[in-house]
N, C-alpha and C positions, 0 to 999 in steps of 0.2 A: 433682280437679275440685271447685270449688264447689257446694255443695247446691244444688241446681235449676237447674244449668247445663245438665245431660244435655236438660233440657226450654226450653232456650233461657234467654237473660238477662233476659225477663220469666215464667219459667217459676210458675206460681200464681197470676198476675193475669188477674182477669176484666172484660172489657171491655164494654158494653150500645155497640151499635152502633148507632144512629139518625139512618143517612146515608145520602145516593146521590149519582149521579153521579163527581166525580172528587175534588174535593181532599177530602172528608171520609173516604170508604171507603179513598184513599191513605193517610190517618192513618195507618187503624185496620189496613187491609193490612201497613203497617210493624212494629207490635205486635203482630201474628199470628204475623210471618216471627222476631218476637225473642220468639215462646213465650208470650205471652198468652193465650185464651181468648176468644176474640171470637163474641161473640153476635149477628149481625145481628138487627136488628128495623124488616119490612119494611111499609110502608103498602099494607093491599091497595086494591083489587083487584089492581094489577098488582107493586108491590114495586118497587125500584129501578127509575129510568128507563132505568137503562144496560143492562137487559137487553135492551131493543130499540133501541138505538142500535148503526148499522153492525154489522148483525144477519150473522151467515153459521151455514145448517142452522138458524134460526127461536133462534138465541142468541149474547147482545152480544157481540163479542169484546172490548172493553173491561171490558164486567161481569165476565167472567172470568179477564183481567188484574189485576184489582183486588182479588177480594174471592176470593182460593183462601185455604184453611184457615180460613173463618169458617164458621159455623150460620145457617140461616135460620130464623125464626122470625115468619111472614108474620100479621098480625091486620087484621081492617075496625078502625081508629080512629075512627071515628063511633059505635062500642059505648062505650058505658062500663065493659064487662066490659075490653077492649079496653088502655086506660090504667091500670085496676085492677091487672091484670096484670103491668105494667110498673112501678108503685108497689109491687107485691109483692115483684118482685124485686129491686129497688134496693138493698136491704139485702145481697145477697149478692154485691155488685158493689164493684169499685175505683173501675171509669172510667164514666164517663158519655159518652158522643161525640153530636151532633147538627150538624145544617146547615143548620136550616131559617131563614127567615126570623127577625131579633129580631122578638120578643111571641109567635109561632107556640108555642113550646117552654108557657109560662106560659100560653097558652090551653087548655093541652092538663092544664093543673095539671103539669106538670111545667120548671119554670123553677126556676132555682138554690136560690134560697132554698124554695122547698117540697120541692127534691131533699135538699138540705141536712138539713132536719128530720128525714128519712125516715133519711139513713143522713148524719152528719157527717164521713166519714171520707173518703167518698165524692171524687174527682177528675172535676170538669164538665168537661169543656171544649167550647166550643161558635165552630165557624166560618164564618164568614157571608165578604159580595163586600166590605165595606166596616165592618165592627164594628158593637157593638151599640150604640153611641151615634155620635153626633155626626148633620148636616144629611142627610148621604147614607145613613145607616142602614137606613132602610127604603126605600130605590130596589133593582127588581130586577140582580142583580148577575150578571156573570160574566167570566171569565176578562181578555177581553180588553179589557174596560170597566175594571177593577184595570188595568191596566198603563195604561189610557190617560190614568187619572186620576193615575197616580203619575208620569205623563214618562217613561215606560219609554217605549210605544209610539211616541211623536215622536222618538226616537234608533234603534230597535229594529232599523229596516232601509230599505230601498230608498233609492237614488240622493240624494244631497243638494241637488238640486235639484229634486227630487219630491215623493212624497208617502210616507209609511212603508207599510209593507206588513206582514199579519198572518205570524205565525209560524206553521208547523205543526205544532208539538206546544203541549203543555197545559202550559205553562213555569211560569205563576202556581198555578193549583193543586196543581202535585208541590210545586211550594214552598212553598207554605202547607200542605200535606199533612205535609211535615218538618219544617214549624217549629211545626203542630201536636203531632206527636209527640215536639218537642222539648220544646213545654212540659209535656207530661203526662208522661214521664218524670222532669222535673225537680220536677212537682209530686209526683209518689210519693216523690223522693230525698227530699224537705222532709218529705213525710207521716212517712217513717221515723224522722225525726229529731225531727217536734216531734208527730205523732200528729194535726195535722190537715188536714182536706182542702180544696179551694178552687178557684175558678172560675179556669180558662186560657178566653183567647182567642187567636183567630188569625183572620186578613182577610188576603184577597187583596189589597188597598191597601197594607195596612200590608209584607208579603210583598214584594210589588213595589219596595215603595219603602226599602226597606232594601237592594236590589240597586243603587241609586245609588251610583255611585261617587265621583269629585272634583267631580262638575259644583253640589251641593246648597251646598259650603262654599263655590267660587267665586262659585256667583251673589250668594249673601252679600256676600262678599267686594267684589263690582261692584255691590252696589246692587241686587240682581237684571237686570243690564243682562246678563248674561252666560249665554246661552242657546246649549245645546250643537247641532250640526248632526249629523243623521244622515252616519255613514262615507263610505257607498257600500261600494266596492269598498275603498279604501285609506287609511288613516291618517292625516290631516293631522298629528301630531304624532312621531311616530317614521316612520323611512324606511329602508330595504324594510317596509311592513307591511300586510300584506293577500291578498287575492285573485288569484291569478295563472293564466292557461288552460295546464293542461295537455295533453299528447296526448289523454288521456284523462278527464279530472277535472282541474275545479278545485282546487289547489295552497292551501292556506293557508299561507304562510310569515310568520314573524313576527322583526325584527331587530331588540328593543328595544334592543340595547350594541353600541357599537361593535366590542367582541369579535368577536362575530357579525356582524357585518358583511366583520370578515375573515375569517370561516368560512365564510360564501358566497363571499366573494371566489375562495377555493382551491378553493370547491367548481364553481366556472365556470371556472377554470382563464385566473380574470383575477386575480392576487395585486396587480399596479400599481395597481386599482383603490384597495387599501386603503388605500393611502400618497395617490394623489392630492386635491390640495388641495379638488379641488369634491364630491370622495365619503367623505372620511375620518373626518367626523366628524357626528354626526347634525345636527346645525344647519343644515351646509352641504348634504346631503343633502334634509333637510327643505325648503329654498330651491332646490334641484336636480333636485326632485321628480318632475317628469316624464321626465328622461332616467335617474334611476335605474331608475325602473319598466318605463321600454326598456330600457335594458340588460339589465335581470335576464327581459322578457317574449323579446325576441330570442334569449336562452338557453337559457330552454323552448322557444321554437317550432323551435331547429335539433339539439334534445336527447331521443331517447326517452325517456320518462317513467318508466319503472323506473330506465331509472339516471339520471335527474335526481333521484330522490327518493332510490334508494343513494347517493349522492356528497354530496349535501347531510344526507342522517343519521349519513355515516362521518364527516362535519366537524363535526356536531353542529349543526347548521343546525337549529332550530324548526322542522319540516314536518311536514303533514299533508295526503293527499288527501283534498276532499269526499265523503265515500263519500253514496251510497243505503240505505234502512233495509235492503235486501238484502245491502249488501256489508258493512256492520256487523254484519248478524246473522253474516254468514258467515265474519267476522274470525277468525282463533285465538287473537289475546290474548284477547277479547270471551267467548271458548267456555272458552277455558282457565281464566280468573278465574272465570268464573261470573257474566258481567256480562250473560249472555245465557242463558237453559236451558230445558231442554224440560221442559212439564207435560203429562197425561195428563188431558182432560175427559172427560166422562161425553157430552158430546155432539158436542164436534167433533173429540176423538180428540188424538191426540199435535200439542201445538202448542208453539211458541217465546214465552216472555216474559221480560220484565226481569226479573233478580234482584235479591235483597236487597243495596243498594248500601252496607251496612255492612259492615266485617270485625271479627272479635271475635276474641281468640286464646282466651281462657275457656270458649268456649264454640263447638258443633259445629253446623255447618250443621245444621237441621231438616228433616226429610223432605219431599219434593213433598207439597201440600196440595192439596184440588179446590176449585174453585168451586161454592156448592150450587144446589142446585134449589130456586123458590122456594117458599117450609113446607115444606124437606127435613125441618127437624126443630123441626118442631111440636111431634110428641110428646116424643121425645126432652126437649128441652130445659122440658118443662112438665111433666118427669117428675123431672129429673135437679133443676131447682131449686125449682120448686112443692109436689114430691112428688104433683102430679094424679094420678087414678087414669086407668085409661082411659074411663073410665063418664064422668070429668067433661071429657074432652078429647073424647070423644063428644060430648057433650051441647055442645060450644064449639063445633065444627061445626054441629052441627045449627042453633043462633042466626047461622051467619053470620059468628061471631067470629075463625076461624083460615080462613085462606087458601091454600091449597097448589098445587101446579106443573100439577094437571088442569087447570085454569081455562083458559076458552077466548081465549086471548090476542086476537085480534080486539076480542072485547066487552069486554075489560077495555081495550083501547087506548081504543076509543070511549068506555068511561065517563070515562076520566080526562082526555080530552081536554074532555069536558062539566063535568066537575067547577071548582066557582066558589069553593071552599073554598081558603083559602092554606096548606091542608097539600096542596093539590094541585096545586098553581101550576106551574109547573116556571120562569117567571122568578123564583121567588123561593127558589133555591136553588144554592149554589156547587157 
């Protein structure tokens, strides 16, 4: 095994983590799980937002999705001791990660080019709703405001003669979350090879809009006359393809080749179907449209649903039933990969999250990690890189300066809620 494999594939790299919410702590979540060192550093009074977000036992169940195997390391930033602290450590650091607002980071004296000075070697990366430049730059951003402006959300969903409808999960941010940690790994491969460091970004715009598929080169292509329709249920361009009701769950089946089309065929135990001149080949299909989708719906409605779904996967038929986040989690492939596993919190006790959706053969899954409490380690961590004594991490308390998990969450909700500062903002952060 590779030297510092045992401790994951970023096993020695240390991470300053100056995020909340979703897609920045996903980053840095990712570079924890691959062996990093991640140091959060939280803005008191309350510390990450997501720790009161769809709260259960008075703690975020998102915030502890997010941010297991990282340090808390909670300070008031309206100190100057505060930022002091944060410029002290910079030197013993690889990564830099933030999310706030562009100009917030550089008001705070810490924006690239002064991080740079401090330590050159240093890897920024900083991800915002929309980048740091351009007209929309400083508009409050999120998730769903990215996909809307990238033409995701106009295709995304609901009826094609309606109106789109929002997603329920956080699609733009896990994805900008991986393609932040794609570039700050690639920026460390480059660090090793030429010795120096450099500003990565990532945006939820940009994110989104790299999830286009043919529709960006077509409209090209028309002039921009050529403007994609939301699905609905089924495919206007390949036939069977879509959504179909089963006994129990909706059915996704998908018939991109005619191949497949006669593996459905056999799997209905209509093989005539596939040679027939109005179904046999997708053109004519696609122009057939709605009696194929009867045929194939009649099928389901006169077919138990277990084995409409054995018979179409022993033919190799594309299928998949709609599950619920409950029948997913409760999957064996899902449990067996480790695409789903249990962690152990300090306050809501043994719960199920997302695993690390990497596989590495070099290197060994790392152990269940917790989510901290907020200034779990204060000390700790202004011991371990400061070398503070406890006299001067005393004395950081007593000013106000470090923030820890007694704090009576109530009064910190309401301060931050009054707070008019844009390190406080909460629109102004991915």
């Amino acid at each position: 095994m590779a030297a510092g494999a045992s401790r994951g594939i970023l096993g020695g790299i240390k991470v300053l983590d100056m995020t909340q919410v979703i897609a920045g702590p996903s980053a840095t979540h990712l570079l924890a799980e691959m062996g990093a060192e991640v140091i959060k550093i939280e803005l008191g009074p309350t510390g990450d937002r997501y720790r009161f977000f769809i709260q259960a036992k008075n703690r975020g169940t998102a915030f502890v999705r997010l941010n297991r195997g990282k340090k808390s390391l909670c300070m008031n930033f309206r100190t100057a001791q505060a930022r002091q602290i944060v410029r002290e450590m910079l030197p013993k650091f690889d990564v830099l990660v933030e999310n706030f607002a562009p100009g917030v980071m550089a008001r705070m004296g810490l924006d690239y080019e002064s991080v740079r000075t401090i330590n050159p070697r240093i890897i920024m990366c900083s991800i915002s709703a929309f980048g740091q430049t351009g007209p929309l730059a400083n508009q409050p951003g999120f998730d769903y405001l990215g996909a809307s402006y990238a033409g995701v959300m106009d295709v995304m969903g609901g009826e094609t003669d309606g109106s789109p409808t929002l997603p329920g999960v956080a699609i733009g941010d896990y994805l900008t979350g991986m393609t932040a940690m794609a570039g700050i790994a690639s920026a460390l491969f480059y660090r090793a090879q030429t010795g120096e460091g450099q500003h990565v970004e990532a945006s939820l715009l940009d994110s989104y809009f790299y999830a286009q598929d043919q529709a960006v080169v077509r409209q090209a292509l028309y002039g921009g006359k050529f403007i994609p329709k939301r699905l609905g249920r089924h495919d206007t361009a390949l036939c069977p393809q879509g959504l179909f009701k089963g006994q129990k769950h909706w059915l996704c089946i998908l018939v991109p080749m005619d191949k497949m089309w006669r593996q459905l065929c056999t799997a209905m135990n209509k093989p005539e179907l596939a040679r027939h001149p109005e179904f046999a080949t997708n053109a004519v299909r696609v122009r057939n449209r709605a009696r194929v989708i009867q045929v194939v719906q009649e099928w389901l409605d006169a077919t138990p649903e277990d084995e409409a779904l054995r018979r179409m996967q022993e033919n190799r038929v594309p299928v998949a039933p709609v599950l619920n986040t409950s029948e997913a989690v409760a999957h064996p492939h899902l449990r067996q990969r480790g695409t789903v596993r249990k962690t152990q919190d300090p306050v809501l006790g043994e719960v199920d999250v997302p695993g690390f959706p990497i596989r590495f053969s070099a290197a060994p899954e790392l152990p269940d990690a917790q989510a901290p409490l907020l200034g779990q380690h204060n000390a700790e961590v202004l011991k371990e890189f400061l070398g503070h004594s406890d006299e001067r991490i005393a004395e950081l308390q007593r000013h106000g300066v470090l923030v820890e998990s007694a704090i009576d969450v109530t009064k910190a909700q309401s301060k931050t809620q009054q707070a008019q500062s844009g390190l406080h903002d909460p629109a102004r952060r991915t």
